[in-house]
C-alpha positions as CSV (number, residue, x, y, z in Angstrom):
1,X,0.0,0.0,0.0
2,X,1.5,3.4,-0.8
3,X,1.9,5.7,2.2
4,X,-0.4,8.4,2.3
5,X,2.0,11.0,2.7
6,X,4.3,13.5,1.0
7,X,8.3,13.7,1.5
8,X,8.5,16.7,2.6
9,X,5.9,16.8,5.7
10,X,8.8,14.1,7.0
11,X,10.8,16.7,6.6
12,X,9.2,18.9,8.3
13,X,8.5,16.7,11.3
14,X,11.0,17.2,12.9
15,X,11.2,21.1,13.3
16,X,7.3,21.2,13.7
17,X,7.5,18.8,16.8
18,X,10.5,20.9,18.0
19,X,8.9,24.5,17.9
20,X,7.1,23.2,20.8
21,X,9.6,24.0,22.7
22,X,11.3,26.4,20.8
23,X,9.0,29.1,20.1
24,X,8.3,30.9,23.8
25,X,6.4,33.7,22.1
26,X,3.6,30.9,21.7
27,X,3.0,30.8,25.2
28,X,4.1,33.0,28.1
29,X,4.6,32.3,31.7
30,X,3.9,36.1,32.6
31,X,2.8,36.2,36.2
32,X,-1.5,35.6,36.5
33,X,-4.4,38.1,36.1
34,X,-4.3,40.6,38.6
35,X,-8.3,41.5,40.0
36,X,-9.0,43.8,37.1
37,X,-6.3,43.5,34.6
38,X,-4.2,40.9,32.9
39,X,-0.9,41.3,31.1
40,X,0.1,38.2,31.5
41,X,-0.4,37.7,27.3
42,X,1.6,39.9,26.7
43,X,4.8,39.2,24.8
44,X,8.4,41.1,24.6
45,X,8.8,40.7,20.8
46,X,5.3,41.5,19.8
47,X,3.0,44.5,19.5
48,X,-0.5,46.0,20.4
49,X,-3.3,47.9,19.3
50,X,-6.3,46.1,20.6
51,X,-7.6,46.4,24.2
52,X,-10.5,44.8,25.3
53,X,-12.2,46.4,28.2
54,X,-15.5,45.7,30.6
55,X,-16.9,48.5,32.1
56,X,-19.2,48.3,35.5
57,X,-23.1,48.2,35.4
58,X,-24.0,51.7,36.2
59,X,-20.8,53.1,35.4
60,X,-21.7,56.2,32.2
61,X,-18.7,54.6,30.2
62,X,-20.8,51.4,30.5
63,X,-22.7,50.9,26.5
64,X,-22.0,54.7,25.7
65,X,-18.8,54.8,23.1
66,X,-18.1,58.0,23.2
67,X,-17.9,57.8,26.9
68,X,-15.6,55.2,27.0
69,X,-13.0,56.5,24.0
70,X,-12.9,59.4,26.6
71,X,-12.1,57.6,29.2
72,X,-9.3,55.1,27.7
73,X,-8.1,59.3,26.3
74,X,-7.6,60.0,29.5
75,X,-5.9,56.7,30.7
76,X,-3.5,57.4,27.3
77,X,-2.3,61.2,28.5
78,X,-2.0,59.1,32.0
79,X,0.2,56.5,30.5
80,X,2.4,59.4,28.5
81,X,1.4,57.5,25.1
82,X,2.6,59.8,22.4
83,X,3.1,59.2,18.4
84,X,5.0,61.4,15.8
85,X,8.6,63.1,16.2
86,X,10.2,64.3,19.4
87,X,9.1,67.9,18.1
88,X,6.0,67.8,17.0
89,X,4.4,64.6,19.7
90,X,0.9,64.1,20.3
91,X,-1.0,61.6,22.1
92,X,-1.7,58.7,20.8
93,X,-5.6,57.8,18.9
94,X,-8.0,55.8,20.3
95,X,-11.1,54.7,18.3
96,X,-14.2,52.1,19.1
97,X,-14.6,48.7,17.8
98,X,-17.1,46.9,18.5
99,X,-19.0,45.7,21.5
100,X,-18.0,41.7,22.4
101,X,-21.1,39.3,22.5
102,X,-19.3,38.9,26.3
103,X,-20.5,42.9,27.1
104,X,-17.0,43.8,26.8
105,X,-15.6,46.8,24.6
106,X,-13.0,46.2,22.1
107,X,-11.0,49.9,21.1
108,X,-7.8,50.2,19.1
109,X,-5.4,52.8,18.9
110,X,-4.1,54.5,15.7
111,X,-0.2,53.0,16.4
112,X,0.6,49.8,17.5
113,X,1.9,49.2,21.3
114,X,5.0,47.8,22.2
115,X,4.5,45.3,25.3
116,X,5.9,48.0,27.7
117,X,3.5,50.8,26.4
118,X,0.2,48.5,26.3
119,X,1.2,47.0,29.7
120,X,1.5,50.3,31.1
121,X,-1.7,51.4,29.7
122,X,-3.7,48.1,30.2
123,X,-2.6,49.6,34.2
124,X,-3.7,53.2,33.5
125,X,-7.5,52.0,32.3
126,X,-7.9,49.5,35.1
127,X,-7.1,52.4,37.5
128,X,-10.3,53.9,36.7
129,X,-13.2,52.9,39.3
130,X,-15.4,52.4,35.8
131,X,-13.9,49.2,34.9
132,X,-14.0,45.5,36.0
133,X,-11.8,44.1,33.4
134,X,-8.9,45.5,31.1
135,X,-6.8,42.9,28.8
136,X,-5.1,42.7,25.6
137,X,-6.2,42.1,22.4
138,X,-3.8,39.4,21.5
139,X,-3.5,36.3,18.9
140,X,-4.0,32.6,19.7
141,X,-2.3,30.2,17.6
142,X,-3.1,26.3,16.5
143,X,-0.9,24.7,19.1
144,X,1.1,22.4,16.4
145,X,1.5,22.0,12.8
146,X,1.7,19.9,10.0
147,X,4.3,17.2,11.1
148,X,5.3,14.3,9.0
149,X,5.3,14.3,5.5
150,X,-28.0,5.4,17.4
151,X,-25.1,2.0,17.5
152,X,-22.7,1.5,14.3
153,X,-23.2,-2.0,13.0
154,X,-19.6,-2.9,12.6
155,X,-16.8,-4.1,14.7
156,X,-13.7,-2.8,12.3
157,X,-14.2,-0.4,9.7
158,X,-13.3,-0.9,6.3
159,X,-11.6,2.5,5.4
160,X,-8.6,2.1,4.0
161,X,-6.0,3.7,6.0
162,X,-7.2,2.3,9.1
163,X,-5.8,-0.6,10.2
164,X,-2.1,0.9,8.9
165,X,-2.1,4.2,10.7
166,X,-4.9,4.7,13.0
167,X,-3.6,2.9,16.1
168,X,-5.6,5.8,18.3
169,X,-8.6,4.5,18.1
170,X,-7.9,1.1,19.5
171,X,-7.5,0.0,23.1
172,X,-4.9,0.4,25.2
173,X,-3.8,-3.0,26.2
174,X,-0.4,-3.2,24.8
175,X,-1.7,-5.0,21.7
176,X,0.8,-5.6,18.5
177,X,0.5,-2.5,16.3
178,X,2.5,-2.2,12.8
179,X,4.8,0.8,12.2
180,X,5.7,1.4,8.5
181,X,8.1,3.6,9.0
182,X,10.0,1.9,11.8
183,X,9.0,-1.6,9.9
184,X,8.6,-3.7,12.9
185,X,5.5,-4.2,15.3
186,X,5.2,-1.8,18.1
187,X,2.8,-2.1,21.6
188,X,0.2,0.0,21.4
189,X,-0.7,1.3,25.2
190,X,-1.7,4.6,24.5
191,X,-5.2,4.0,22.2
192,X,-8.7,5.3,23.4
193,X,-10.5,2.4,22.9
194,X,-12.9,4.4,19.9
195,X,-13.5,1.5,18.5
196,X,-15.1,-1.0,21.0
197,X,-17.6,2.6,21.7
198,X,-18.9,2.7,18.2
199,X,-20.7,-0.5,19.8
200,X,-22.9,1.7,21.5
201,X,-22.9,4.9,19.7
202,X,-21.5,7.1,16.9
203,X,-22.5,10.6,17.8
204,X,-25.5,11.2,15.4
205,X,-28.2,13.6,17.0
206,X,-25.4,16.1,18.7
207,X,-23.1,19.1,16.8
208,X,-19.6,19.4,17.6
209,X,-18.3,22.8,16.5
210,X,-14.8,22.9,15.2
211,X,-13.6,26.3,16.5
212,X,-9.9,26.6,14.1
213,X,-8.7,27.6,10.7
214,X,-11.7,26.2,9.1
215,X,-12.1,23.3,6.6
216,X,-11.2,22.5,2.9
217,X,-13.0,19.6,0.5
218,X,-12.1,16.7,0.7
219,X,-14.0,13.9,-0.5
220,X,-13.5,11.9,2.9
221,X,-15.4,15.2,4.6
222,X,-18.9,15.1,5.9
223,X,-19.0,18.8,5.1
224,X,-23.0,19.0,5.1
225,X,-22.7,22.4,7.5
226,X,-19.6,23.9,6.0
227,X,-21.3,26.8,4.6
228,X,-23.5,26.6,7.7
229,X,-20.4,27.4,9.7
230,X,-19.0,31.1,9.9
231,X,-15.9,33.0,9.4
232,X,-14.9,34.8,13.0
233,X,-12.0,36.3,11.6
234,X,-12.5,40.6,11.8
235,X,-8.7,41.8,10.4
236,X,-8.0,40.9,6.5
237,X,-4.5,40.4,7.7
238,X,-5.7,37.8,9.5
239,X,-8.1,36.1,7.4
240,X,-6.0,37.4,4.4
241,X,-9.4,38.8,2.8
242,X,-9.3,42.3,0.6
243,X,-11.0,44.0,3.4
244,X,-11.7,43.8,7.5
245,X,-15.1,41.8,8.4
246,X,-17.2,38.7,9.0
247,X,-18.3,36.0,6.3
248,X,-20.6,33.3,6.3
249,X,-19.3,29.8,6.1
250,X,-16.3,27.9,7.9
251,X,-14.3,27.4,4.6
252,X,-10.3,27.5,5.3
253,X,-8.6,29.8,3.0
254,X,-5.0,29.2,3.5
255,X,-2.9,30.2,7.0
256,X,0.5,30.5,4.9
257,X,2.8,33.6,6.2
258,X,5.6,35.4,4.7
259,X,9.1,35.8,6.7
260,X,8.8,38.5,9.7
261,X,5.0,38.5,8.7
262,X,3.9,37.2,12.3
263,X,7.3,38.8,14.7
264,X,10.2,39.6,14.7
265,X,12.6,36.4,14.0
266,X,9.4,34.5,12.9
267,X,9.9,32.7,9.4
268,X,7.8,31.7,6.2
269,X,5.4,28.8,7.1
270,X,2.9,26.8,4.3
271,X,-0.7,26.7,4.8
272,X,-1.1,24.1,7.6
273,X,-4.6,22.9,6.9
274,X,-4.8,22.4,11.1
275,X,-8.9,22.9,11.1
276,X,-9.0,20.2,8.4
277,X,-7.2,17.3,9.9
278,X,-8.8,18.1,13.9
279,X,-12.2,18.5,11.8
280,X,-11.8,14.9,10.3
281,X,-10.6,13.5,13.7
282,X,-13.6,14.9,16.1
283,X,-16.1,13.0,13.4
284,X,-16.5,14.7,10.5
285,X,-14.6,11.7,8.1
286,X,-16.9,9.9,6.9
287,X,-16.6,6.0,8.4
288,X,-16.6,2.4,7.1
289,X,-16.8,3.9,3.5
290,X,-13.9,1.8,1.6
291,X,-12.1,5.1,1.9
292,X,-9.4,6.6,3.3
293,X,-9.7,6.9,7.4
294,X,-12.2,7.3,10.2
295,X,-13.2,9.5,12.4
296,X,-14.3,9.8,16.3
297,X,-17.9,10.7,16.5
298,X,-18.6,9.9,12.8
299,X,-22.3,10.0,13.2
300,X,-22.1,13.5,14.6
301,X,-22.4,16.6,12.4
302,X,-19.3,19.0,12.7
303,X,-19.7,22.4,12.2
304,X,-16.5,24.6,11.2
305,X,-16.1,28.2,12.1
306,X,-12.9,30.0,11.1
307,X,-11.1,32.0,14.0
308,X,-7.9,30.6,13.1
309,X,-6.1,32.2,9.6
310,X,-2.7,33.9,8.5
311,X,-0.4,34.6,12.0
312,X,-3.2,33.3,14.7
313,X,-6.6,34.6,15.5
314,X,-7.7,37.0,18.1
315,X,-9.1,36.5,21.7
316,X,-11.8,39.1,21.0
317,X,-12.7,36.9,17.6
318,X,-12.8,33.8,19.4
319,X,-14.8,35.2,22.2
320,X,-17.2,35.3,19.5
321,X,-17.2,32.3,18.0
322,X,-17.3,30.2,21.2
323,X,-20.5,32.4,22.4
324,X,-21.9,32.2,18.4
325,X,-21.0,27.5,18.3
326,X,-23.1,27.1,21.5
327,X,-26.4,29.4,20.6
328,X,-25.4,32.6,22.1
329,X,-26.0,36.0,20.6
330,X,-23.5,38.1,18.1
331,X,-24.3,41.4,17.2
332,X,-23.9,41.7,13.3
333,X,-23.7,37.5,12.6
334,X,-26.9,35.3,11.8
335,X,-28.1,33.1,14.8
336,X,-26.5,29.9,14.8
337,X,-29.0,27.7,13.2
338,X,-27.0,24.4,14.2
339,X,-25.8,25.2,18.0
340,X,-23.1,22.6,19.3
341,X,-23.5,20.5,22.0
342,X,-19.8,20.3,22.3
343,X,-17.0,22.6,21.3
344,X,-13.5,21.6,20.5
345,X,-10.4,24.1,20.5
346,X,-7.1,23.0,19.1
347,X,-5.9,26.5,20.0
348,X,-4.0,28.6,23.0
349,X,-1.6,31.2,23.8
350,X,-0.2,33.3,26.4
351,X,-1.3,34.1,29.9
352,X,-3.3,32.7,32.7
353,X,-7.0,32.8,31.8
354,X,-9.5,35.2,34.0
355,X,-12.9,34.7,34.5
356,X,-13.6,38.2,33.8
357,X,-11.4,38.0,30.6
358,X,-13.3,37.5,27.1
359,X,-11.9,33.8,27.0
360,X,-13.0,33.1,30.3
361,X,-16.3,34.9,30.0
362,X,-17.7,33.2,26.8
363,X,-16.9,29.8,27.8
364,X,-18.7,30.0,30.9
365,X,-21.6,31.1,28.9
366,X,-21.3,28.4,26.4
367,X,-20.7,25.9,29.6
368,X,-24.4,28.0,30.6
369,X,-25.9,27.3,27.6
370,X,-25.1,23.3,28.2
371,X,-22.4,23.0,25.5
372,X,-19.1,21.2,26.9
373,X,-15.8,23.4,25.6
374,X,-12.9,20.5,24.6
375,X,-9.5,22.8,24.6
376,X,-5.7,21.8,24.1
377,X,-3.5,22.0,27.1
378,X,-0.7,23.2,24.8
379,X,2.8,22.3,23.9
380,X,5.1,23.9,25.4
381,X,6.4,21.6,27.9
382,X,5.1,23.9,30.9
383,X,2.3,24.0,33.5
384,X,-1.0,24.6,31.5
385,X,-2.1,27.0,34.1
386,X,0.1,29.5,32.7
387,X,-2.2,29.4,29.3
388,X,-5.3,30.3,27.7
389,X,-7.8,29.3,27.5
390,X,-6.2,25.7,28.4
391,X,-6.4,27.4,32.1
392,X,-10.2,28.7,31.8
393,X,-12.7,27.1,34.6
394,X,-14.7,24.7,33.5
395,X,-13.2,23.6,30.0
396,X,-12.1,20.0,29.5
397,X,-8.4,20.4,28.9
398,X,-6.6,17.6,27.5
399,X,-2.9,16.7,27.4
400,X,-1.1,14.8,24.6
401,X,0.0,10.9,24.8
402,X,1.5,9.3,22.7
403,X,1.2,5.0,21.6
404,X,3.6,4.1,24.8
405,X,0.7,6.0,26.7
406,X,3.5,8.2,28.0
407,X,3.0,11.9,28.2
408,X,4.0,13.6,25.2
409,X,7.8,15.1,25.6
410,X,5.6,18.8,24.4
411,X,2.6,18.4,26.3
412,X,1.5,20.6,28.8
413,X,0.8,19.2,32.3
414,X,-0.2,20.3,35.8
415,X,-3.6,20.4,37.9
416,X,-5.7,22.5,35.3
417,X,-5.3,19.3,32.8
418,X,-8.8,17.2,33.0
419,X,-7.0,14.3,31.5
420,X,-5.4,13.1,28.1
421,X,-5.9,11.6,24.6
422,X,-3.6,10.4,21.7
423,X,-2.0,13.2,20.5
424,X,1.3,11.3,19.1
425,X,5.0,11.0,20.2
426,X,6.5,11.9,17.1
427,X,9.8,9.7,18.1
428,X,9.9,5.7,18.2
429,X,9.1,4.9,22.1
430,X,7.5,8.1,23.2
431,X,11.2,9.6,23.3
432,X,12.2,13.3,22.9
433,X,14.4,12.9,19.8
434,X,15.4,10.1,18.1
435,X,14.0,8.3,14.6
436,X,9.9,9.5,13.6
437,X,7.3,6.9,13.9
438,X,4.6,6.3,12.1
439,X,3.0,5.7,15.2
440,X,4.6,8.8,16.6
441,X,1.5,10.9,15.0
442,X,-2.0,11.0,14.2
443,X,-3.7,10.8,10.9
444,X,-6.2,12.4,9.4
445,X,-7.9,14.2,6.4
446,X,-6.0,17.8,5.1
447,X,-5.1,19.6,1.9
448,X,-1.9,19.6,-0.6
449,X,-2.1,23.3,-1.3
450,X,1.0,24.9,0.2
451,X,-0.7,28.6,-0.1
452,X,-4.1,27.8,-1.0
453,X,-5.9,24.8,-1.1
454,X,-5.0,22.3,-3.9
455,X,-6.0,18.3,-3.9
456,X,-7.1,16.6,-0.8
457,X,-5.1,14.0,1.0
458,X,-4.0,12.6,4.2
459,X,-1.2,14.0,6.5
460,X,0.2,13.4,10.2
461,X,0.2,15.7,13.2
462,X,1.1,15.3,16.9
463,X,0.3,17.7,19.4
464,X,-2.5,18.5,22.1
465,X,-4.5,20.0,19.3
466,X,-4.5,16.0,17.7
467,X,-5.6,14.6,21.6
468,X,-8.3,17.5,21.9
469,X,-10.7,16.6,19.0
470,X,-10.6,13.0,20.1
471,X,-11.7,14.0,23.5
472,X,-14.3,16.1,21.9
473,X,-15.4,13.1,19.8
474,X,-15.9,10.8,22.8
475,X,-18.2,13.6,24.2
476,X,-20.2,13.5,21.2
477,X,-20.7,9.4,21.7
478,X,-21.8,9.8,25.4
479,X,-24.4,12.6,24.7
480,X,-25.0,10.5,21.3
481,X,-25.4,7.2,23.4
482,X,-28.3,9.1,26.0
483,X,-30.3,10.4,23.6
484,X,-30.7,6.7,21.9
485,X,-31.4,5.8,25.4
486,X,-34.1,8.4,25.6
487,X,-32.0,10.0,28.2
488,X,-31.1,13.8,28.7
489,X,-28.2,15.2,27.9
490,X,-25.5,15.0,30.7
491,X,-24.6,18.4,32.0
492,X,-21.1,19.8,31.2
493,X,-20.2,18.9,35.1
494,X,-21.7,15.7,34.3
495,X,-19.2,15.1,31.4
496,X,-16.1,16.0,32.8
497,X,-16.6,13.9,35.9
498,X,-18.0,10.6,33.8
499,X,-14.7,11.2,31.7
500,X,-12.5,11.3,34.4
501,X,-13.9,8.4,36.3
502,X,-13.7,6.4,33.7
503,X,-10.3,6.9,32.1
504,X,-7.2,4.8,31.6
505,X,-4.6,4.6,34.3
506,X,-1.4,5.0,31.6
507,X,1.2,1.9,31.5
508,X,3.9,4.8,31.6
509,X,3.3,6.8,34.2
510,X,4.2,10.6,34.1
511,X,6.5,12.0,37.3
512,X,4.8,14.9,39.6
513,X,4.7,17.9,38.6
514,X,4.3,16.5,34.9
515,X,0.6,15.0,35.9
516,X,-1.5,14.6,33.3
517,X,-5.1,14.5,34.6
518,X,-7.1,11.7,35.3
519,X,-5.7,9.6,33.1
520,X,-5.8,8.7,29.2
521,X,-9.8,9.0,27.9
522,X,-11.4,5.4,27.5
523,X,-14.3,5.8,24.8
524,X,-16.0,3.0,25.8
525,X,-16.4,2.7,29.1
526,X,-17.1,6.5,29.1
527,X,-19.9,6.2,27.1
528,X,-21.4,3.3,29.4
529,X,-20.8,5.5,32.0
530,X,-22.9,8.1,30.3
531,X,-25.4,5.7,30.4
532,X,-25.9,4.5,33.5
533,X,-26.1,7.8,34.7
534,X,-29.6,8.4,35.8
């Protein structure tokens, strides 16, 4: 069987799986939130002209603009923020975005902020008795990269791919696995145990909503609500449109950047197709077809929405989108006419996240609105409370393992992990460098456009953002599983308890502080968890 793979994403492999730990401006490890302000985001070599503020009922600044441009004025002149030469300086603009579907205000200043200057004015606005919550407007990236180049009535699906690559969705009992690359038989401890679940269910009757660069055809692709989905994206450098502004539809468009594009020492990157291959992995490939590979929740509908494009996407944006997936309100975008019941986030960045900040705002609305919010830990080696929204409370944050069950050497760890999922090793064994696995990723649907899309294909990742979507596949299956049973839905508390209750004690245990949850997630025996639960 040919390899479904091209040369160079082996190539790359290796120095994807290795700006995990290499690219600090990803993630910061800024001290947390303070009450009413948070610069823990910010980052030394980037800049800012976004600043997302919540004023206090009552207050006059509170849903009058012109009010509240005055007052961030008058925190500028406090800051000393000035533009132009030495001889002819005058304070620096301010102008009025938009209002968040959180209540918060987004403004943006005429120049752009160096951390220093928007820290100290992030301080100057907070100082005010008007506002509850000042923070950065800041980008979130996809936390990896492309890296190498009702019951189903089957046991073993027939898609072709499966049984050579997909060792993630079988159990975890140290069964004999075949690795093409390494061309010998490896033990596979670190599966979910999909498989034996699509016994019981295969997601249909619940929406998960894919909340990343969007998706691209592919004829493997249940996309029946890509145009359903929605573009989140407000800057055309961002979504790399002709102009600034919403669209409808979840269609990916191309992430690639030019050298310096995204920061300062920051090189050219391809198009990484990142929505495409955690969209096919959630549930949206189509299953037991003769073709290609499977996916989690396969009898699920996944719905894309774009808040990931060309450097990153912004915390205001996502805000957005996360209030817009679960039924929520956005001023200017259509209502959601296909609200998720689960919401996966292969996304994070910098800073501890508030519960006053957008982030931590909109998922505890979606979390109201009964919708359980899946997001990546993040790969940076470092305690995930340090990151957003992998730190949010109440999201299910998963870490990465890889087919050892080991944590992954660029997973992130610590108490705010809810527990793990295959997100690949990248090295034979689990190890932190050495020769690439086949079994060291995850496989799924994506795109062989290097700019824009091109032919459809198959590709591996590993990261937390591969472990998150199966995590919010499993979801899907539980919630799938009640509703066959004539049950109602579990609760978002429900969920996170019945999935860490249920999961797999790893045969390679990780060392303290490195803990990674409850344990690797067990499809199957959380979905009959799900439902016994009265």
């Amino acid at each position: 069987m040919k390899r479904p793979m091209h040369a160079k994403w082996l190539a790359a492999a290796l120095l994807i799986a290795m700006s995990a730990t290499t690219t600090a401006a990803e993630f910061g490890t800024s001290p947390p939130p303070s009450a009413n302000f948070d610069v823990s985001p910010l980052q030394s070599d980037q800049t800012y002209r976004g600043f997302i503020v919540t004023y206090k009922n009552g207050s006059s600044e509170h849903g009058n603009a012109a009010a509240a441009v005055q007052n961030i004025g008058v925190a500028m002149a406090r800051a000393r923020l000035t533009t132009g030469t030495a001889g002819a300086a005058h304070a620096v603009g301010v102008r009025y975005g938009r209002k968040l579907a959180t209540g918060a205000e987004l403004f943006h200043t005429d120049r752009a902020l160096s951390a220093t200057e928007a820290a100290g004015l992030i301080r100057q606005i907070a100082a005010d008795p008007a506002v509850a919550f000042v923070e950065p407007e800041y980008l979130l990236k996809a936390v990896d990269r492309v890296a190498p180049a009702g019951a189903a009535n089957f046991t073993t699906p027939n898609d072709t791919y499966y049984a050579s690559y997909q060792w993630d969705y079988l159990g975890t009992g140290g069964s004999s696995f075949f690795d093409n690359t390494l061309n010998t038989s490896v033990a596979n401890w670190g599966g979910a145990n999909i498989q034996q679940a699509w016994s019981l269910a295969d997601g249909s009757g619940i929406t998960i909503a894919s909340l990343d660069t969007g998706v691209t055809n592919h004829p493997d692709l249940n996309l029946a609500l890509a145009n359903a989905g929605y573009d989140f994206i407000t800057s055309a450098s961002v979504s790399g449109r002709s102009s600034n502004g919403r669209v409808a539809g979840g269609w990916d468009t191309g992430d690639w950047t030019t050298a310096g594009q995204c920061g300062f020492g920051q090189g050219a990157s391809d198009s990484s197709w990142h929505g495409t291959h955690v969209f096919g992995t959630a549930g949206g490939e189509i299953t037991n077809n003769n073709v290609g590979m499977v996916g989690t929740a396969f009898g699920a509908q996944v719905l894309p929405v774009r808040v990931l494009g060309h450097c990153g996407g912004s915390n205001a944006d996502i805000a957005d989108a996360i209030t817009w997936a679960s039924g929520g309100t956005v001023s200017g975008v259509p209502a959601n006419t296909h609200p998720a019941q689960v919401l996966s986030l292969s996304l994070g960045g910098s800073g501890a996240c508030s519960p006053n900040s957008a982030l931590g705002a909109a998922i505890s609305g979606a979390i109201n609105r009964g919708a359980v919010v899946v997001v990546a830990a993040g790969n940076s080696n470092a305690d995930a409370a340090n990151y957003s929204p992998a730190s949010c409370v109440g999201a299910v944050t998963v870490a990465a393992t890889g087919v050892t069950s080991a944590r992954a050497y660029y997973s992130n760890y610590g108490a705010k992990v809810t527990l793990a999922a295959p997100g690949g090793g990248v090295y034979k064994n689990d190890g932190s460098s050495g020769a690439q696995a086949t079994t060291g990723f995850i496989w799924s649907t994506i795109n062989a456009g290097t700019t824009t899309p091109s032919g459809a294909t198959y590709g591996g990742m590993a990261g937390t953002s591969q472990a998150t979507p199966h995590v919010a596949g499993v979801v899907a299956l539980m919630q799938s599983y009640r509703l066959a049973l004539g049950k109602a839905l579990l609760t978002p508390a429900q969920v996170t308890t019945l999935l860490q209750s249920s999961a797999t004690t790893p045969h390679v245990m990780p060392t303290a502080p490195k803990t990674i949850g409850a344990g690797i997630v067990n499809a199957y025996a959380a979905v009959q968890a799900a439902g016994n639960q009265p």
